[in-house]
C-alpha positions in Angstrom: 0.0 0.0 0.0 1.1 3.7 -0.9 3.0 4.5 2.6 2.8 8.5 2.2 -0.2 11.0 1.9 0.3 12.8 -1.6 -1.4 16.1 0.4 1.1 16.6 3.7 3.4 14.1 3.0 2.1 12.5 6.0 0.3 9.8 7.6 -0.7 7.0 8.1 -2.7 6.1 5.7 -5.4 3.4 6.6 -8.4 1.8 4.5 -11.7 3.8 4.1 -13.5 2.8 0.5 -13.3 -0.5 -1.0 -14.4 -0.4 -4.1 -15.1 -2.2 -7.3 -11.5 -2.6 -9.0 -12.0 -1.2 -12.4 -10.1 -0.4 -15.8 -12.5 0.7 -19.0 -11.9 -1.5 -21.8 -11.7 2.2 -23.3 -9.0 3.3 -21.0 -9.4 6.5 -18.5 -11.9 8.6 -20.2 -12.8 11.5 -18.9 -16.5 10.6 -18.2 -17.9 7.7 -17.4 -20.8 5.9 -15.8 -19.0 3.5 -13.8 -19.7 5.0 -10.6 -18.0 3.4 -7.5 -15.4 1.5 -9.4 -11.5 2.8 -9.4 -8.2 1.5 -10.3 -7.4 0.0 -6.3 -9.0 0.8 -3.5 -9.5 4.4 -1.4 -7.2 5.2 1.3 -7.0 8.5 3.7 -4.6 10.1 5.9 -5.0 10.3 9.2 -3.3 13.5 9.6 -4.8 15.8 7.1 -8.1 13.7 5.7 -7.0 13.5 2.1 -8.1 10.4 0.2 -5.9 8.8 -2.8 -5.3 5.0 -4.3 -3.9 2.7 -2.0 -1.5 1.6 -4.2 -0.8 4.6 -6.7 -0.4 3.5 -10.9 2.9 5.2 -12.7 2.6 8.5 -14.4 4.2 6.4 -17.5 1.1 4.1 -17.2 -1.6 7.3 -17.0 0.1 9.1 -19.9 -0.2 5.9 -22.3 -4.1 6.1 -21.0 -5.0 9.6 -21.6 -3.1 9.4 -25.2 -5.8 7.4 -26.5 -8.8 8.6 -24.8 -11.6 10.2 -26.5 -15.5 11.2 -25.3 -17.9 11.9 -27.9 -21.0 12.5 -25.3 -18.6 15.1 -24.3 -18.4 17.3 -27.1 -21.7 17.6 -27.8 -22.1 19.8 -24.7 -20.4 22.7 -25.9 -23.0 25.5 -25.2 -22.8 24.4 -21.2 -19.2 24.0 -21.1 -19.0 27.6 -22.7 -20.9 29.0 -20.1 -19.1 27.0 -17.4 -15.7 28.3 -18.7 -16.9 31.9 -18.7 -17.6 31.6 -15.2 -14.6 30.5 -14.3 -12.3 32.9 -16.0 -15.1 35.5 -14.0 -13.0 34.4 -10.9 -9.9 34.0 -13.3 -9.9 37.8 -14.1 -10.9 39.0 -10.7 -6.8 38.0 -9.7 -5.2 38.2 -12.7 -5.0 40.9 -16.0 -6.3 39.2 -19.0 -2.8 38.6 -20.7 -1.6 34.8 -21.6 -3.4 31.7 -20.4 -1.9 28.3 -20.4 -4.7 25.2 -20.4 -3.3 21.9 -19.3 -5.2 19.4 -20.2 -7.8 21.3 -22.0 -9.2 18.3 -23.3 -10.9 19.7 -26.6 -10.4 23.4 -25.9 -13.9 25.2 -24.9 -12.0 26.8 -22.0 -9.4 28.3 -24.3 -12.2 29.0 -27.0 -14.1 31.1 -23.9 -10.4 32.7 -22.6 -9.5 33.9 -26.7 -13.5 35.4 -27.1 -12.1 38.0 -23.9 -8.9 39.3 -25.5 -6.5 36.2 -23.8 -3.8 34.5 -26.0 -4.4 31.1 -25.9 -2.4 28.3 -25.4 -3.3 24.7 -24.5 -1.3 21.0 -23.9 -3.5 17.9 -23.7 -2.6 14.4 -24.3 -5.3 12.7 -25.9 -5.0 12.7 -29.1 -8.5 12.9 -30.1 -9.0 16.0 -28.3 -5.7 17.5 -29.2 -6.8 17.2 -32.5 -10.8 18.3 -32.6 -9.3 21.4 -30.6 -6.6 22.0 -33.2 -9.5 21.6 -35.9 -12.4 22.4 -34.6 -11.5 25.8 -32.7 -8.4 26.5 -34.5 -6.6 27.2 -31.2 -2.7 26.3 -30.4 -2.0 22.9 -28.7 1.0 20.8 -27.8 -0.2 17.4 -27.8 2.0 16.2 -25.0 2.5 15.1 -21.6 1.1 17.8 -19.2 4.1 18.6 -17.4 6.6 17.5 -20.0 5.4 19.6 -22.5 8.1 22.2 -23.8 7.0 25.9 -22.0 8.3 29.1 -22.0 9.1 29.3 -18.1 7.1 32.5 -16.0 5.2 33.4 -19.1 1.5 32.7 -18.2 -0.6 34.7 -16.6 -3.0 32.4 -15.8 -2.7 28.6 -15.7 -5.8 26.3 -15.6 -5.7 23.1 -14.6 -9.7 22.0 -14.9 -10.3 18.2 -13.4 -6.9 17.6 -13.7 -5.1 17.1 -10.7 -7.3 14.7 -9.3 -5.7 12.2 -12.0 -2.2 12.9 -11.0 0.4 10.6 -9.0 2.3 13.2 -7.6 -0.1 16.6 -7.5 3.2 18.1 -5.6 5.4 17.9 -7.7 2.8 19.0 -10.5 2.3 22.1 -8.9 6.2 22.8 -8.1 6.5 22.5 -11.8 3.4 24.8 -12.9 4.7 27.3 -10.5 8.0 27.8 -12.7 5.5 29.3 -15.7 3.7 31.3 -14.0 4.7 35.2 -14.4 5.0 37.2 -11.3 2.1 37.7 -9.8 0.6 35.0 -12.2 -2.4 32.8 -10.9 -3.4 29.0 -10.7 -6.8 28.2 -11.0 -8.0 24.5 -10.2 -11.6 23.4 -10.7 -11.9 19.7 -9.1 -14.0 17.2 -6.5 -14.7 17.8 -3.2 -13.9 14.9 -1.6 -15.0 16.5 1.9 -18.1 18.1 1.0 -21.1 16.7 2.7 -22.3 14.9 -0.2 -19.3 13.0 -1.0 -19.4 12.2 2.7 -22.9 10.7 2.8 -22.5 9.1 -0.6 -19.1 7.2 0.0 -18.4 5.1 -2.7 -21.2 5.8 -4.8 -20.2 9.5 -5.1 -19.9 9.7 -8.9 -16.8 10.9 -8.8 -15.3 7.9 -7.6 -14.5 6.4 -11.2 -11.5 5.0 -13.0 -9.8 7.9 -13.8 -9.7 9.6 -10.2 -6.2 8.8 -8.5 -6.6 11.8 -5.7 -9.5 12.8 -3.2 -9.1 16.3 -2.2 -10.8 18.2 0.7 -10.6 21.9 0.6 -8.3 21.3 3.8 -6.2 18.7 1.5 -5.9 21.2 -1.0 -4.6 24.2 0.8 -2.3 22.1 2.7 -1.1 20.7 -0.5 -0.5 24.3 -2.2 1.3 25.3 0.7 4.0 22.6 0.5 4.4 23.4 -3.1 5.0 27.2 -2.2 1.3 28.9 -3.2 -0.5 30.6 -0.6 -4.4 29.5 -1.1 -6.4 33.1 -2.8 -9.8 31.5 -2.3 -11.8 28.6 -2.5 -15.8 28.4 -4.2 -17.7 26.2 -5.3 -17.4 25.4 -8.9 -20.9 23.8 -10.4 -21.0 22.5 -14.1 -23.1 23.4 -16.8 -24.6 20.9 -19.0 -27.9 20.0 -20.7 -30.6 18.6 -18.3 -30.5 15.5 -21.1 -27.0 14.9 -20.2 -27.2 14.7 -16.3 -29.7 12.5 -16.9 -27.9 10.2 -19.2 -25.2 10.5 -15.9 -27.7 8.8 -13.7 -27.2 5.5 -15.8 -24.4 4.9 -13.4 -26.5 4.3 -11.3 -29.5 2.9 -13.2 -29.9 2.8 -16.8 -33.7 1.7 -16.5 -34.7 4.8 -14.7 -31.9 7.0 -16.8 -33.7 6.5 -19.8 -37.2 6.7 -18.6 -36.4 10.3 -17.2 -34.6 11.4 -20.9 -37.6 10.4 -22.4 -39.7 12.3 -20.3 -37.7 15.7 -20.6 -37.9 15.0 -24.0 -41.3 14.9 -24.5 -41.9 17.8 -22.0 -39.8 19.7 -24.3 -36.5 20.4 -21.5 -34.0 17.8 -22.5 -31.7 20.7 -24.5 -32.3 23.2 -21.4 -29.0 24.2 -19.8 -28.7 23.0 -16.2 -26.5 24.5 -13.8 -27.3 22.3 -10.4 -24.8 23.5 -7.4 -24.6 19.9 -5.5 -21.5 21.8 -3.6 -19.5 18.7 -4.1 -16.8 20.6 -6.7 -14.6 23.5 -5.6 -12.7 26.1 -7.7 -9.4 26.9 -6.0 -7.2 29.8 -7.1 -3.5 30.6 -5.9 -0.6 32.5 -6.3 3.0 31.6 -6.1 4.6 32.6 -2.6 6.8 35.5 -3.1 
């Protein structure tokens, strides 16, 4: 089992979830319905709370993955995921002048699409290479298909770097974060959008939080987080909650994780009502947005 917390650096770490033992036949995606099932079992520290994979994959392993992932459903949600990126460069520009934005892992790009529409230059890595790809095509915007913090970058020249439901799939978050604070410019900001592994829902749920899937290695609590940030030399700017937007057609389709039966009887019902296209914008509280600055 992993002997040291990926938060503090801590411990011990002792058993809290088990859970279904799962790999998609896809590989990691970044959605799925397979609610309750991750690569090992779910561990937490028993100094600081935070919650990661008993026994932690390779980065090598993750990277061969993500290369190949791709998630059609996904893409079709671009008018939400618009609106959810505006709102998040909202908090975004409320630290930070609108100047050069890095993306990593922006997946297929609507954050970069949003951050370009307000005057930012754009710049994204992502290692699928569907997604690398579609953005590149699709959206015409500038992306290094490559590992995430491989990637060649111009060190302190980003104003803003995004990391959206990212480092909940990394190994080792700390060292991440040491390396994203190289390109940040002075007086630069981070912003992560993630789970909340300590919100009250993800508490009550346990294992059937739908964020506990395949492609989660991490389980932060705001209290994780900050302590994390600290030991990689941010001080913490402020912590929100950071609710989705997405068609009510496709949060219903989500509740086939949990039954497809009753999924599908709901979709057809918002269809014929006439909602199934309405955006949806539910706050379950269970998803913070965390911006930081590097420690002068």
């Amino acid at each position: 089992m992993t002997e040291v917390c990926a938060a503090c650096g801590g411990g011990p770490l002792s058993m809290k979830l088990r859970v279904g033992r799962e790999l998609d036949r896809q590989g990691l995606i970044p959605t799925t319905d397979s609610f309750g099932h991750a690569l090992d079992d779910i561990v937490e520290c028993g100094t600081c709370g935070h919650r990661q994979l008993a026994h932690m994959p390779s980065e090598i392993k993750l990277l061969a993955l993500y290369v190949g992932a791709r998630a059609d459903h996904y893409v079709e949600e671009q008018e939400g995921q618009l609106a959810t990126a505006h709102l998040t460069l909202d908090h975004i520009e409320r630290h930070a002048k609108v100047g050069r934005i890095l993306d990593l892992g922006c997946w297929v790009g609507f954050l970069l699409v949003a951050a370009r529409e307000r005057g930012w230059a754009t710049l994204g890595v992502e290692p699928s290479e569907f997604a690398a790809a579609y953005a590149r095509e699709t959206h015409k915007l500038d992306i290094v298909q490559d590992d995430l913090l491989s990637a060649p970058l111009e060190a302190g020249s980003f104003d803003a770097i995004m990391l959206g439901d990212v480092i909940e799939h990394l190994a080792d978050p700390l060292a991440a974060l040491q390396h994203i604070a190289t390109l940040l410019a002075p007086r630069g900001v981070l912003y992560m959008a993630l789970p909340d592994s300590g919100s009250r829902l993800a508490r009550l749920m346990g294992k059937r939080w739908w964020s506990v899937i395949p492609t989660h290695v991490q389980y932060f609590s705001r209290a994780s987080m900050r302590i994390l940030l600290g030991r990689a030399g941010y001080d913490t700017v402020d912590i929100h909650t950071a609710p989705k937007t997405f068609s009510v057609d496709y949060y219903l389709w989500r509740i086939g994780g949990y039954s497809p039966p009753l999924s599908e009887k709901l979709r057809a019902g918002a269809r014929w009502i006439g909602i199934a296209d309405r955006l949806w914008t539910p706050d379950f509280r269970d998803r913070m947005g965390v911006i930081a600055t590097v420690r002068v």
